[in-house]
N, CA, C and O atoms as a GROMACS GRO file, in nm:
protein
  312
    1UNK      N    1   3.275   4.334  -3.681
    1UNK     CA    2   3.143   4.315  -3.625
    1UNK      C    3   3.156   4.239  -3.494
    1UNK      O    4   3.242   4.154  -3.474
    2UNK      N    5   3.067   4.275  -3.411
    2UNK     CA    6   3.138   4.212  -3.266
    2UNK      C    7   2.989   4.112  -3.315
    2UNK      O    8   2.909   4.105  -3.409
    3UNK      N    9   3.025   4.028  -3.141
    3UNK     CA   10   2.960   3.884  -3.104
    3UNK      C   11   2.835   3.940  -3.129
    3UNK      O   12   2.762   3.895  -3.217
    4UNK      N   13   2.808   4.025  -3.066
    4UNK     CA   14   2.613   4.057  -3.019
    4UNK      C   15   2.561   4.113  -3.173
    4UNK      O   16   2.441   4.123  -3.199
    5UNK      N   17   2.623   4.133  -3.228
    5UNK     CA   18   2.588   4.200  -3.368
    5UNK      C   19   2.575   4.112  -3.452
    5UNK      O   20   2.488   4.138  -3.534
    6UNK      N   21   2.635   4.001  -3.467
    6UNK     CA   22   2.621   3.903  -3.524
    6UNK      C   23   2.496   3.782  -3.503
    6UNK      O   24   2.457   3.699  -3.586
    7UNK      N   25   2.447   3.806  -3.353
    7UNK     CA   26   2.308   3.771  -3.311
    7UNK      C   27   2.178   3.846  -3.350
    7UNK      O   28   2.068   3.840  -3.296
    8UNK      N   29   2.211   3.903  -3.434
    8UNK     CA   30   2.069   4.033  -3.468
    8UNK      C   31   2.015   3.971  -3.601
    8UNK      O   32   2.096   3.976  -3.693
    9UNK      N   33   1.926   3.930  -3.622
    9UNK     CA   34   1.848   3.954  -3.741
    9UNK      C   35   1.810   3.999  -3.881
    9UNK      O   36   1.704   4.062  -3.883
   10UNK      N   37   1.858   3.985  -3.972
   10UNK     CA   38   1.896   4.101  -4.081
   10UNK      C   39   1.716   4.205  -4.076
   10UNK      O   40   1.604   4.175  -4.035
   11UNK      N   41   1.757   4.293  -4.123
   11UNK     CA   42   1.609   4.373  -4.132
   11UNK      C   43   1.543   4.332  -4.209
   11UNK      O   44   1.581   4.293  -4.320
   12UNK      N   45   1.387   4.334  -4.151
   12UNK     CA   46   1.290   4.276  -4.292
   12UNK      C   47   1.302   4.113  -4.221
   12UNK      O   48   1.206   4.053  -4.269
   13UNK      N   49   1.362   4.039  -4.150
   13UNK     CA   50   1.375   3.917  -4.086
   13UNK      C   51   1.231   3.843  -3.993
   13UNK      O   52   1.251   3.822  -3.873
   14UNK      N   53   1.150   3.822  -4.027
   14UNK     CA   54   0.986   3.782  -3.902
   14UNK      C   55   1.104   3.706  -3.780
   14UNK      O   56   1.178   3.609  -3.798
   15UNK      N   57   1.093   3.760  -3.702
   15UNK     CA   58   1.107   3.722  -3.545
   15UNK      C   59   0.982   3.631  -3.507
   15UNK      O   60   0.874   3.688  -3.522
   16UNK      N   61   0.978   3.512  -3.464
   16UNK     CA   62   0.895   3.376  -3.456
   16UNK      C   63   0.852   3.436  -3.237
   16UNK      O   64   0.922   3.424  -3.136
   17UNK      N   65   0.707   3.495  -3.257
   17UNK     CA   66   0.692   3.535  -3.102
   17UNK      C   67   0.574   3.405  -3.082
   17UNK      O   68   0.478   3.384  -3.156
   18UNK      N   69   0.607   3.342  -2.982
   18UNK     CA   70   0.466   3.247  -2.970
   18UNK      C   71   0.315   3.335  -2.925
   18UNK      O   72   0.314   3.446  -2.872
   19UNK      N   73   0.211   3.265  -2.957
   19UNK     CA   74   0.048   3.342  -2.973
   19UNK      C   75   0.075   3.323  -2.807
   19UNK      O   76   0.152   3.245  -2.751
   20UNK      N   77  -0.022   3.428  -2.746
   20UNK     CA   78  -0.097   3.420  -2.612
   20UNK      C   79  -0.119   3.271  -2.594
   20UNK      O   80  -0.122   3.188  -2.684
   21UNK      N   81  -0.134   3.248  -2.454
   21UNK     CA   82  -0.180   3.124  -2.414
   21UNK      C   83  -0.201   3.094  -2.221
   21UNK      O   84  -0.120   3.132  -2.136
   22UNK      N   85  -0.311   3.030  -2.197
   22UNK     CA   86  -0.363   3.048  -2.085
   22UNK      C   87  -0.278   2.929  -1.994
   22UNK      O   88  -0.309   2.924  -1.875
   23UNK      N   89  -0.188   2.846  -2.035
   23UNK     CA   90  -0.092   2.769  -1.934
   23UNK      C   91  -0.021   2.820  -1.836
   23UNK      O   92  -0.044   2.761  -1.730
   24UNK      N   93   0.099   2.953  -1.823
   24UNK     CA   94   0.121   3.018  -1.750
   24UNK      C   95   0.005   3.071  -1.618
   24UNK      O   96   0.030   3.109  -1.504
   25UNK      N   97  -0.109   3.057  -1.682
   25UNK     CA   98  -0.228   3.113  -1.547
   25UNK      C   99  -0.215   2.992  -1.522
   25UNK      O  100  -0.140   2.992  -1.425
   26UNK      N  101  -0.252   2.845  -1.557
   26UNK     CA  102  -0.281   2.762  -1.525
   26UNK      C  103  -0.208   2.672  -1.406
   26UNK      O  104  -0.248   2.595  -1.318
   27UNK      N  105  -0.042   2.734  -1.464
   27UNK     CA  106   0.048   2.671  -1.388
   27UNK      C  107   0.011   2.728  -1.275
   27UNK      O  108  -0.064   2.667  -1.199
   28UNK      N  109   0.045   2.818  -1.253
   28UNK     CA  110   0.045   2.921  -1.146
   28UNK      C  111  -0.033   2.878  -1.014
   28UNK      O  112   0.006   2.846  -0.902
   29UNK      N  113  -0.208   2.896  -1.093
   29UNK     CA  114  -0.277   2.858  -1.034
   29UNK      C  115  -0.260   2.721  -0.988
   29UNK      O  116  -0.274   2.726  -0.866
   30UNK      N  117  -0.233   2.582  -1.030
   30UNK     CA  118  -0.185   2.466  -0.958
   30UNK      C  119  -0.066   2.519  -0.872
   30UNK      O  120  -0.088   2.532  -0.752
   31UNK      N  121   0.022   2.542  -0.908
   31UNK     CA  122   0.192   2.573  -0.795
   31UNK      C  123   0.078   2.635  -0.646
   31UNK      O  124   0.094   2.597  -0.530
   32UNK      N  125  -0.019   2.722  -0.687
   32UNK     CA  126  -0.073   2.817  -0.550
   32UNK      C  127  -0.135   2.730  -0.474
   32UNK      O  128  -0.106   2.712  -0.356
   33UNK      N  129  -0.266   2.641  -0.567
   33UNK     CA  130  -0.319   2.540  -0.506
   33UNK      C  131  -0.223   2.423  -0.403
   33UNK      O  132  -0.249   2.357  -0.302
   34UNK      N  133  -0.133   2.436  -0.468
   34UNK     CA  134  -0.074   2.294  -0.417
   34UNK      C  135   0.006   2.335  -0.294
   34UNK      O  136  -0.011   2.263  -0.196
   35UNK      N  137   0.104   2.453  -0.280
   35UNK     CA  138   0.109   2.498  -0.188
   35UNK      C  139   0.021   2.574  -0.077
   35UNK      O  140   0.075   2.611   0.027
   36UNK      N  141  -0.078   2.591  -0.095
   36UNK     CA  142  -0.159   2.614   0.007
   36UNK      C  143  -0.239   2.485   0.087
   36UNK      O  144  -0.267   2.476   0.206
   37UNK      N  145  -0.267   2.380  -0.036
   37UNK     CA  146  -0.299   2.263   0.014
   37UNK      C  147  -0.162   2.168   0.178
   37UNK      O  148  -0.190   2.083   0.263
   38UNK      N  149  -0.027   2.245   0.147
   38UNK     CA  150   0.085   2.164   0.226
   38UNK      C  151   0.022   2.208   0.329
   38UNK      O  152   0.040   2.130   0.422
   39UNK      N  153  -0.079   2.343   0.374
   39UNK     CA  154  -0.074   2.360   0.546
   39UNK      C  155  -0.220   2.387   0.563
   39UNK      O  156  -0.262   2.439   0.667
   40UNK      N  157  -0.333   2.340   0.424
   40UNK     CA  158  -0.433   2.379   0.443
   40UNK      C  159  -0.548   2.256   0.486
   40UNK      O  160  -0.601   2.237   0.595
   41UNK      N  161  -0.569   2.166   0.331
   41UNK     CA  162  -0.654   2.043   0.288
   41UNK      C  163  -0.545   1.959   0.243
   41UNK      O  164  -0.436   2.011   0.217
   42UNK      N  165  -0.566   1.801   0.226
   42UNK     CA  166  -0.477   1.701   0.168
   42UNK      C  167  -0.539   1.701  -0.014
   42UNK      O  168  -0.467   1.665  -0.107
   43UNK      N  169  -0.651   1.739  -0.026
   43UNK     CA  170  -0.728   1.756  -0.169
   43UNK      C  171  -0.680   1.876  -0.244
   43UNK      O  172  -0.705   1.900  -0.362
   44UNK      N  173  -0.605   1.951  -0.157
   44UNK     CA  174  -0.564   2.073  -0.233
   44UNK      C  175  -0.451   2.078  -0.306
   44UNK      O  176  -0.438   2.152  -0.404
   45UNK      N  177  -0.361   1.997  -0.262
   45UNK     CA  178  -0.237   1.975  -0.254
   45UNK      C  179  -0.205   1.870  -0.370
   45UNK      O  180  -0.129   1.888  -0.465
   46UNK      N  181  -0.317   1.697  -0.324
   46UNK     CA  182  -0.316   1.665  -0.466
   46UNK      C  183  -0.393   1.705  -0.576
   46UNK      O  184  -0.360   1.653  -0.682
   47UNK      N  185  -0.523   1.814  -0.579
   47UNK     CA  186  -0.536   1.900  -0.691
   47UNK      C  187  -0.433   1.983  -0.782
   47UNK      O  188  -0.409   1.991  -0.902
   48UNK      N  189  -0.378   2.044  -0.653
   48UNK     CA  190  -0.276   2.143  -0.717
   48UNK      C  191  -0.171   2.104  -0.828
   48UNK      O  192  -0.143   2.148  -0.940
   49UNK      N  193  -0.108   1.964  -0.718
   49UNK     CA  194   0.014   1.882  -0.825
   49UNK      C  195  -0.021   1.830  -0.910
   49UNK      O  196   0.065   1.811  -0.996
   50UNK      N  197  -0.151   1.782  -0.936
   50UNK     CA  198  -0.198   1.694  -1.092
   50UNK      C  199  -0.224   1.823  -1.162
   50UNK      O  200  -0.177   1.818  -1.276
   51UNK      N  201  -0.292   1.956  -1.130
   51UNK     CA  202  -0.303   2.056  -1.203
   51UNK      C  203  -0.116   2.114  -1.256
   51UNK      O  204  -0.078   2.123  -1.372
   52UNK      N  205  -0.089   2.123  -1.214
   52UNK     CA  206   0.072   2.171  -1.211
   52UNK      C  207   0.121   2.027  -1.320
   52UNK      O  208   0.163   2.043  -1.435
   53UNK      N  209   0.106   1.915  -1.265
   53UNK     CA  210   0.188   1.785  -1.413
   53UNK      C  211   0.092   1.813  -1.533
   53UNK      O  212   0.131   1.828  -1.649
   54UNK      N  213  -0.024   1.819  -1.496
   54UNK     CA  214  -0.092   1.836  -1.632
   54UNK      C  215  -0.069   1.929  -1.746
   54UNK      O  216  -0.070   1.906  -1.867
   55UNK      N  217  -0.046   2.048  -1.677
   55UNK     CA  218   0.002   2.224  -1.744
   55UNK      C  219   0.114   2.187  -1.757
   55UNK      O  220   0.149   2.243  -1.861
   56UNK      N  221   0.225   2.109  -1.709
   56UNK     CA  222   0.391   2.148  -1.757
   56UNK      C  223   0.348   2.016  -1.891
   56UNK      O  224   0.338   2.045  -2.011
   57UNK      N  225   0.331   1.899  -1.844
   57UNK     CA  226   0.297   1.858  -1.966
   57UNK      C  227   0.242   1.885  -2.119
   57UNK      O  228   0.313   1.869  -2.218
   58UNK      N  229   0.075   1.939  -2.124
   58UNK     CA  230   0.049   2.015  -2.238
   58UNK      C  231   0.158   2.088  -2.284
   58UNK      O  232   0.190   2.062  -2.400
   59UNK      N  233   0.257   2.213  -2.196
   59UNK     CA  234   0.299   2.314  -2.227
   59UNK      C  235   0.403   2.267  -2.343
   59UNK      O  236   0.396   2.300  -2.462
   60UNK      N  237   0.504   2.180  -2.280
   60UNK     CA  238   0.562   2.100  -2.316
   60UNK      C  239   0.583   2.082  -2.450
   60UNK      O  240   0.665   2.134  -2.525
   61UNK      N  241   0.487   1.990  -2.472
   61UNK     CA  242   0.396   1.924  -2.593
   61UNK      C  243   0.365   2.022  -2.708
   61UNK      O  244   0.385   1.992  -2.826
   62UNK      N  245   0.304   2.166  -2.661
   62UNK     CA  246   0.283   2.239  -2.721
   62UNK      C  247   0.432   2.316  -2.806
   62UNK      O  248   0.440   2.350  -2.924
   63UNK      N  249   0.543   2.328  -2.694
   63UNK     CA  250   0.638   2.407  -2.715
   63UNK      C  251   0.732   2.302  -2.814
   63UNK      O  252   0.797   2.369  -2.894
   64UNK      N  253   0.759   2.132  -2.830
   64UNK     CA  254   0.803   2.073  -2.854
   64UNK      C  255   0.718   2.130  -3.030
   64UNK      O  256   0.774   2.204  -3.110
   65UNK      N  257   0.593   2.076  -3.046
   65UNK     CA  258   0.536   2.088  -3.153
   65UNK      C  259   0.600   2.230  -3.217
   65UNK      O  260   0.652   2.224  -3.329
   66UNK      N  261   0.598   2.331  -3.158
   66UNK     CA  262   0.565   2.471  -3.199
   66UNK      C  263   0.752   2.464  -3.299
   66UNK      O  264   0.775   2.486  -3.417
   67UNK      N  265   0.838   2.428  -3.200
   67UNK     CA  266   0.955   2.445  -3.279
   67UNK      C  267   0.976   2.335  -3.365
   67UNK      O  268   1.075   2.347  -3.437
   68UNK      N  269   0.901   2.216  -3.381
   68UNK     CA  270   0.932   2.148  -3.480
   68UNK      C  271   0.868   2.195  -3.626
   68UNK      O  272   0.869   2.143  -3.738
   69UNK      N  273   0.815   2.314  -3.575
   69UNK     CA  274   0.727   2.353  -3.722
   69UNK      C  275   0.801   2.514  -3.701
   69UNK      O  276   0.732   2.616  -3.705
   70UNK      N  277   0.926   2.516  -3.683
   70UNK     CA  278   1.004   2.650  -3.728
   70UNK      C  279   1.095   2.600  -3.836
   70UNK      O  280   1.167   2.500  -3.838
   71UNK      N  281   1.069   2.706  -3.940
   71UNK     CA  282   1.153   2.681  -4.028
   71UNK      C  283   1.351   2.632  -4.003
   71UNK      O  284   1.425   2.704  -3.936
   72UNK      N  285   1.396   2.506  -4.072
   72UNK     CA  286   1.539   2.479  -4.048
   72UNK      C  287   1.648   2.618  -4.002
   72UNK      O  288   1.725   2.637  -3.908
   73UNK      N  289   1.614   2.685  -4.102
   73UNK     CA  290   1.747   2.807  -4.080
   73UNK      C  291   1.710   2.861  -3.930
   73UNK      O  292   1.810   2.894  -3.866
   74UNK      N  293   1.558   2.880  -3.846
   74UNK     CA  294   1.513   2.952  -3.754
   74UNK      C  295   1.605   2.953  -3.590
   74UNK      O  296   1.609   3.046  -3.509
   75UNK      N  297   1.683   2.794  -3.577
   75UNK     CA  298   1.726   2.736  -3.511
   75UNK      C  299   1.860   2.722  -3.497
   75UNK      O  300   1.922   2.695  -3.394
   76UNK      N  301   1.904   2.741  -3.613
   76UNK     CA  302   2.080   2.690  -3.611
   76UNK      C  303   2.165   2.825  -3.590
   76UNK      O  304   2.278   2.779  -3.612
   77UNK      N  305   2.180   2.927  -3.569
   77UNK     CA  306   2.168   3.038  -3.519
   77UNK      C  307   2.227   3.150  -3.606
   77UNK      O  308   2.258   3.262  -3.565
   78UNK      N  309   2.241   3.095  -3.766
   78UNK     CA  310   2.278   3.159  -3.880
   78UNK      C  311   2.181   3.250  -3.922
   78UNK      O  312   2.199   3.317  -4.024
   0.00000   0.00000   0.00000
């Protein structure tokens, strides 16, 4: 059995996909704000970056939570 075969899943296995979630827009939208604010407004720029710490933060938080509630075996790569 090679390497990559041994990374597969047995069949019948739930694959753990995270739900939809609106942070990716969110980021985005701060990263755009904030760079448009460098040659536009000084309010845009610090909108953008508190929007941008705020979203990597939650995300974070969210993603930290999400795998502490995957089952033990989900992680160790057995």
């Amino acid at each position: 059995m090679s390497a990559e075969e041994s990374n597969v899943p047995p069949a019948g296995e739930d694959i753990h996909l995270p739900g939809g979630s609106i942070q990716p827009l969110l980021l985005t939208l701060g990263i755009t704000l904030a760079l448009i604010g460098v040659t536009w407004q000084w309010w845009a720029l610090v909108g953008g970056c508190v929007l941008t710490v705020g979203v990597l933060i939650w995300w974070i938080r969210d993603a930290v939570v999400e795998y502490r509630h995957l089952p033990l075996e989900h992680g160790d790569g057995h």
